[in-house]
KOLDO-580503 format. One record per residue (C-alpha): x, y, z. Coordinates in steps of 0.2 Angstrom, whole numbers, padded with zeros to 4 digits, always signed. Each point is the difference from the previous one (the first is absolute). Layout:
// KOLDO-580503
XYZ/...
This chain:
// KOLDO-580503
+0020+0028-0138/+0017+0006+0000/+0011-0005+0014/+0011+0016+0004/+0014-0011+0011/+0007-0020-0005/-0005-0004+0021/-0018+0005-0004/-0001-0009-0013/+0008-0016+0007/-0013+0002+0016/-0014+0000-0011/+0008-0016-0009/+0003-0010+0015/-0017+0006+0007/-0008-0013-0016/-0002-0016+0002/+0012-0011-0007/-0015-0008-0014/-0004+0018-0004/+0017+0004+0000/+0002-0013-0015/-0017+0004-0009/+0006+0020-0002/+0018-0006-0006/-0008-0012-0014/-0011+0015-0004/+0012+0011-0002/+0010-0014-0009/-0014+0000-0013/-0002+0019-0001/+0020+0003-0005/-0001-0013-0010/-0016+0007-0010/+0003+0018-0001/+0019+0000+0002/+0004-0016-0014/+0018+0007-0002/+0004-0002+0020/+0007-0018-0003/+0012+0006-0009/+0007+0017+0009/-0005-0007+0018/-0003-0016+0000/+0005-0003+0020/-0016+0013+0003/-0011-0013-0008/+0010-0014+0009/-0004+0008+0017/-0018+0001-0002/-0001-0018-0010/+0009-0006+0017/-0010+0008+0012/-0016-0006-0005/+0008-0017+0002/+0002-0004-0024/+0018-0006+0006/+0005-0008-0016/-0007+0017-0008/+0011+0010+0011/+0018-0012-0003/-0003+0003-0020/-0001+0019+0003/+0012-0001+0013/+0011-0009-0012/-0002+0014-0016/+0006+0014+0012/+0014-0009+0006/+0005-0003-0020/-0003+0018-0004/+0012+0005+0015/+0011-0013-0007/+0000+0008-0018/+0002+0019+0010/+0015-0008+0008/-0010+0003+0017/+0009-0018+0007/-0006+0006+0019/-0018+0004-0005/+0000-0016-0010/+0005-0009+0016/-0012+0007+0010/-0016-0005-0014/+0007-0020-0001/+0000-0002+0016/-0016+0008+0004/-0007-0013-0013/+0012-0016+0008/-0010+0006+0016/-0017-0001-0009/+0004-0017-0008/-0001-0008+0016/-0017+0004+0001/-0003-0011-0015/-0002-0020+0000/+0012-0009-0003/+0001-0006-0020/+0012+0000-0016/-0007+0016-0004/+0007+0009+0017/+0014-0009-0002/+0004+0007-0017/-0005+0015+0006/+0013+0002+0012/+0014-0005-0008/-0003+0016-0013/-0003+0009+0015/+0016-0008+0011/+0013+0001-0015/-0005+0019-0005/+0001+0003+0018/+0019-0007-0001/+0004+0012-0014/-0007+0015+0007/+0011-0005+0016/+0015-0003-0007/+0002+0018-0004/-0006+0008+0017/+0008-0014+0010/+0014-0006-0009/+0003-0014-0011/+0006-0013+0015/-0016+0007+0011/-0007-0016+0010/-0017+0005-0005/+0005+0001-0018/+0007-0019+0003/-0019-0002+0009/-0011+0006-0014/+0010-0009-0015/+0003-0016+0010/-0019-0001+0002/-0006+0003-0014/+0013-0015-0009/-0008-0011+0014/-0019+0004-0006/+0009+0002-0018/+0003-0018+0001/-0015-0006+0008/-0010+0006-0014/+0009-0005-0015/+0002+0011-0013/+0001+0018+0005/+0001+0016-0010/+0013+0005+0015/+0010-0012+0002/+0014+0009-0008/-0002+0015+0009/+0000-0012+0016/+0020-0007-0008/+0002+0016-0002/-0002+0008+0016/+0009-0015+0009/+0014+0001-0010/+0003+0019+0003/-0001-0005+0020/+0013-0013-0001/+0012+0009-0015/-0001+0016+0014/+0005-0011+0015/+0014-0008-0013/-0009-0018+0004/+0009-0006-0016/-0006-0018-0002/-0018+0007+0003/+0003+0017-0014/+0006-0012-0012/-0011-0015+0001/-0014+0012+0000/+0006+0010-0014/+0002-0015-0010/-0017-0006+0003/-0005+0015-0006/+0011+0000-0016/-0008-0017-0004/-0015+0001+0004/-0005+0019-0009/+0016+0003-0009/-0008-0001-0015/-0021+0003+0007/-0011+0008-0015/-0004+0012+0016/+0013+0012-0003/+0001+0010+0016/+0005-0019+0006/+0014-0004-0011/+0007+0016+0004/-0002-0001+0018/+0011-0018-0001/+0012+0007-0011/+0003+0014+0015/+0002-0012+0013/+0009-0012-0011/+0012+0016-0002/-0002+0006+0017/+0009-0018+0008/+0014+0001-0015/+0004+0016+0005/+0003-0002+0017/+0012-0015-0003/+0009+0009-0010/-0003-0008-0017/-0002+0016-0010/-0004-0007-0016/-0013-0012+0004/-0009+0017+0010/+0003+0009-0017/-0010-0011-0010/-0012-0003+0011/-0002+0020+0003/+0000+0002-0018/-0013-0012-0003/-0013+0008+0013/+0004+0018-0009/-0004-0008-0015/-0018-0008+0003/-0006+0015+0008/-0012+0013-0008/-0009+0016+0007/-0015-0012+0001/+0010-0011+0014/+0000+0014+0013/-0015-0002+0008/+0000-0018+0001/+0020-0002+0006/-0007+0015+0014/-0017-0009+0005/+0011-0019+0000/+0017+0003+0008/-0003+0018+0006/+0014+0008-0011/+0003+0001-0018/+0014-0013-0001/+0006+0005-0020/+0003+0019+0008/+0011-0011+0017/+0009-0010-0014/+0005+0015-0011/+0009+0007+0019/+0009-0016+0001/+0005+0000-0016/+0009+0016+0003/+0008-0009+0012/+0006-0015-0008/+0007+0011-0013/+0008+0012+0014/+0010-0017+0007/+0005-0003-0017/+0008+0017-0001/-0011+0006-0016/-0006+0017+0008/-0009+0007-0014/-0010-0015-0004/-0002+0000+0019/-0008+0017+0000/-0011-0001-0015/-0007-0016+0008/-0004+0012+0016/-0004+0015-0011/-0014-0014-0008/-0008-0005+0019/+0001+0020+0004/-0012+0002-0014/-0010-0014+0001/-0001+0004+0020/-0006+0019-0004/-0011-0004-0012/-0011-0012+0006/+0001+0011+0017/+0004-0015+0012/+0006+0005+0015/+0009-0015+0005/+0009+0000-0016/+0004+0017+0000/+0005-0002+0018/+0012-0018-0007/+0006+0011-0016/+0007+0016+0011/+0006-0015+0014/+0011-0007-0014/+0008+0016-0008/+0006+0001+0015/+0009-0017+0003/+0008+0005-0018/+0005+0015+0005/+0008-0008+0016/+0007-0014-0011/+0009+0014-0012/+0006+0008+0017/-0009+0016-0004/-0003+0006+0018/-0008+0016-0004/-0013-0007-0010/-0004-0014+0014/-0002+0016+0011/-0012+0006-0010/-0010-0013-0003/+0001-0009+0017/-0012+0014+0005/-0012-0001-0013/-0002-0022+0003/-0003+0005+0018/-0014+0013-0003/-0011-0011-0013/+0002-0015+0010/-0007+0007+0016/-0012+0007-0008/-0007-0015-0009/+0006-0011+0016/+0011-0011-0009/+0013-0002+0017/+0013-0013-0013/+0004+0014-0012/-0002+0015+0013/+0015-0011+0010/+0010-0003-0016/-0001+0016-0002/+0005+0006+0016/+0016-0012+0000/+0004+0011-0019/-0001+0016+0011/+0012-0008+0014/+0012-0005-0014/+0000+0016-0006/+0003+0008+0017/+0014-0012+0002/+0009+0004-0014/-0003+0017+0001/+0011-0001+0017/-0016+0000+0012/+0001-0014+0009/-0015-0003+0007/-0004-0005-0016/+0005-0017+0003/-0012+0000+0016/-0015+0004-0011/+0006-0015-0011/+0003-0013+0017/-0017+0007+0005/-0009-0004-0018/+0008-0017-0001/-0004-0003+0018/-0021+0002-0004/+0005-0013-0016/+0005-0013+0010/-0016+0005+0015/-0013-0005-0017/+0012-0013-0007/+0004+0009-0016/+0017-0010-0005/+0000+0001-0018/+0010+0013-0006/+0007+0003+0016/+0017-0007-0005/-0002+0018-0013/-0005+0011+0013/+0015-0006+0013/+0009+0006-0016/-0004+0017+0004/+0006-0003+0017/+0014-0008-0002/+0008+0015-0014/-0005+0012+0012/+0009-0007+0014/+0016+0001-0010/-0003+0017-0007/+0000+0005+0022/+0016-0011+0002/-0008-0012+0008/+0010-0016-0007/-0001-0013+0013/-0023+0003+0002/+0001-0001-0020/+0007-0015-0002/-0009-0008+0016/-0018+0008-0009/+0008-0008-0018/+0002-0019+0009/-0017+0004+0006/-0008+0003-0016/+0010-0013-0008/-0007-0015+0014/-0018+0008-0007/+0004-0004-0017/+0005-0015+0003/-0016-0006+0010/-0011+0003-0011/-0008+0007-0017/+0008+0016+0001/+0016-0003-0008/+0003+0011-0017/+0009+0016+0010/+0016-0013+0007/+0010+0004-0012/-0002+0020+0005/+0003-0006+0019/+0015-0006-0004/+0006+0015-0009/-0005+0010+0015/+0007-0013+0012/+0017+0002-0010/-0003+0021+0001/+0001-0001+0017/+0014-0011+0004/+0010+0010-0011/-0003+0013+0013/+0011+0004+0012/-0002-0010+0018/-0006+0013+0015/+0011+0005+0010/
C-alpha cells in the first residue's frame, strides 16, 4: 500500500498500537538488513530509526553513532550533531553499567567536536560534552578518549584565554601522549602544545612543536585526527605555521606553509579545512596590508562558512570584509567589525581577539579616528595582559604608537 500524502501515512501510524508499532519497525529492521546489506553503510540512521522504534536501543545508538561518523568525515558537523544526540537520548534508556558509560563518553566527546565547529570553540555546550566525558573518562580508567576529552577542554579554555587551565592542560596532554605509539594522539598533543605557545608569544617553542605534528602525520592519519578531535590537526598546524613564520617576517616561507595546508585542505575535500585554509590567506593578506585581496577574499570566507554553518570563521570573515571597507574609505566598515567582535564576546570567543581588535584599531586610524584607536589599543592590550592571548602585544603597541603619532581632533 502506498501512502500518497506523509499525514495519511502518519494517521495510519498512530492508529497502531504502540506493541505493533515496535513489532513492524523490528520487521522492517530485519528486512533492510537482509535484502539491502549495504544500508549500514550509505544510511545507517535509517536502520537506527527502525532498530529504535522497536525498542533494540543499544542497536539503534551503534547505528546512530556510524551516521554521525560518516557525517563527520562529509564535514556534515550539524547532521552529525543531530545523530549523537539522538543516540545520548537513547542511552538513557539503557541500564546503568561501565558499558554505557564508555559509550557515552565516544558519543559526548565526538559530540564536542562536531560542536565546536557549528557553535564555536568557547560554546558552553562544547565545555558540557567534553567536561563530561573527562568526568566518566576518569571514572572508568583507561579510556581510548581520554585525549580527545584534553583535547576538547583545552580548546574551550585556550578560546576563552583561561591561561592557567590552556597550559596546564596542554601540558598534560604533552606528557601524557606526546610521544603515544597512537599517532593521531601524539600529533593532537603536539598541536595543543603548539596552540598554548603560540598564544604567549613564544614562537619558537610553537614552531617545534608545529613542526613535529606535521612531521608524524601521514594520509592514513586523516580519518582518525577527523573521527577523534573533529579536525585534522597536521592540516591546522601547517596554517599556524604560516603564521609563525609571517611574525618572523619570512613571507615566502610563510606562503609555501599556507600553499601546503591549501593543498592538503583541497584534496582531502574537508570543508572545515578549506573553510580554515581560505580564512587564513586572508589574515596574511591583511597582515601584508593588501586590501584588495582581503576584499576579495572576505567574500568568499563568508559564503563557505554559512554554508557549512561554521559562525567563528563566517565572523572572522566578516570582520576581513569590515577591514577592507575601512580602509577603502567606507566607514561602516568598522561597524561591521564592532558588530563581529560584539557576537565574539556574546559566545566568549577571547582568544585571538587581541588579533582581530587589530583590525579595528588600524582601521580607526586609517578614518582619523586617533583618540577611539588608542582607547580600542589599551583595550586590547588589558586583554592581553589577562590572559593567554598575548602573542599580537607587540603589534598593539605599534598601532597604539600609530595613533598617537596622529594628530589630536580638533
Amino acid at each position: 500500500m502506498l501512502f500518497r500524502h506523509a499525514l495519511v501515512q502518519h494517521a495510519a501510524y498512530q492508529g497502531l498500537l504502540r506493541a505493533q508499532r515496535k513489532e513492524l519497525h523490528a520487521r522492517i529492521a530485519e528486512l533492510l538488513l537482509e535484502h539491502r546489506p549495504g544500508l549500514a553503510e550509505t544510511e545507517p540512521e535509517t536502520l537506527a530509526r527502525h532498530f529504535a522504534g522497536s525498542g533494540q536501543y543499544a542497536e539503534a545508538i551503534q547505528y546512530l553513532l556510524a551516521a554521525g561518523q560518516r557525517a563527520t568525515s562529509r564535514a556534515g558537523q550539524i547532521e552529525a550533531t543531530n545523530h549523537y544526540l539522538a543516540a545520548l537520548d537513547l542511552l538513557k534508556e539503557l541500564p546503568a553499567s561501565p558499558e554505557r558509560d564508555a559509550q557515552e563518553v565516544l558519543l559526548q566527546a565526538l559530540l564536542g567536536g562536531a560542536l565546536m565547529a557549528t557553535r564555536g570553540f568557547a560554546a558552553p555546550d562544547v565545555y558540557d560534552a567534553f567536561a563530561r566525558a573527562r568526568e566518566l573518562c576518569v571514572a572508568l580508567g583507561d579510556n581510548p578518549m581520554y585525549c580527545s576529552c584534553l583535547y576538547g577542554l583545552f580548546t574551550v579554555n585556550a578560546s576563552r584565554s583561561n591561561k592557567q587551565e590552556a597550559i596546564a592542560l596542554a601540558e598534560e596532554m604533552l606528557a601524557t601522549f606526546g610521544r603515544s605509539p597512537v599517532t593521531s594522539w601524539a600529533i593532537a598533543a603536539h598541536f595543543a602544545a603548539g596552540n598554548a605557545m603560540f598564544f604567549q608569544g613564544k614562537l619558537k617553542e610553537a614552531q617545534h612543536h608545529f613542526e613535529h605534528a606535521v612531521g608524524l602525520y601521514s594520509d592514513d592519519q586523516h580519518g582518525p585526527l577527523v573521527e577523534q578531535f573533529g579536525d585534522d590537526l597536521a592540516e591546522f598546524s601547517l596554517c599556524y605555521l604560516q603564521w609563525v613564520y609571517l611574525l618572523y617576517g619570512q613571507v615566502d616561507v610563510s606562503g609555501s606553509y599556507l600553499d601546503r595546508a591549501t593543498k592538503m585542505a583541497n584534496d582531502l575535500n574537508n570543508k572545515n579545512a578549506q573553510t580554515r585554509s581560505i580564512s587564513f590567506q586572508m589574515g596574511r593578506a591583511q597582515e601584508l596590508g593588501d586590501i584588495a585581496a582581503v576584499a576579495e577574499i572576505a567574500p568568499k570566507v563568508i559564503d563557505i562558512s554559512m554554508k557549512q554553518g561554521y559562525p567563528y570563521w563566517a565572523t572572522a570573515g566578516q570582520i576581513g570584509l569590515g577591514w577592507a571597507m575601512a580602509n577603502s574609505g567606507q566607514e561602516t566598515g568598522i561597524e561591521m567589525i564592532n558588530a563581529s567582535l560584539g557576537f565574539f564576546d556574546m559566545i566568549g570567543q577571547l582568544t585571538p581577539q587581541t588579533y582581530w581588535r587589530g583590525y579595528l584599531i588600524s582601521s580607526l586610524i586609517s578614518a582619523g579616528r586617533r583618540d577611539d584607536a588608542i582607547e580600542a589599543a589599551d583595550y586590547a592590550l588589558g586583554l592581553s595582559e589577562a590572559g593567554l592571548d598575548s602573542f599580537y602585544q607587540a603589534a598593539l603597541l605599534r598601532l597604539k604608537g600609530q595613533a598617537y603619532l596622529m594628530e589630536p581632533a580638533q
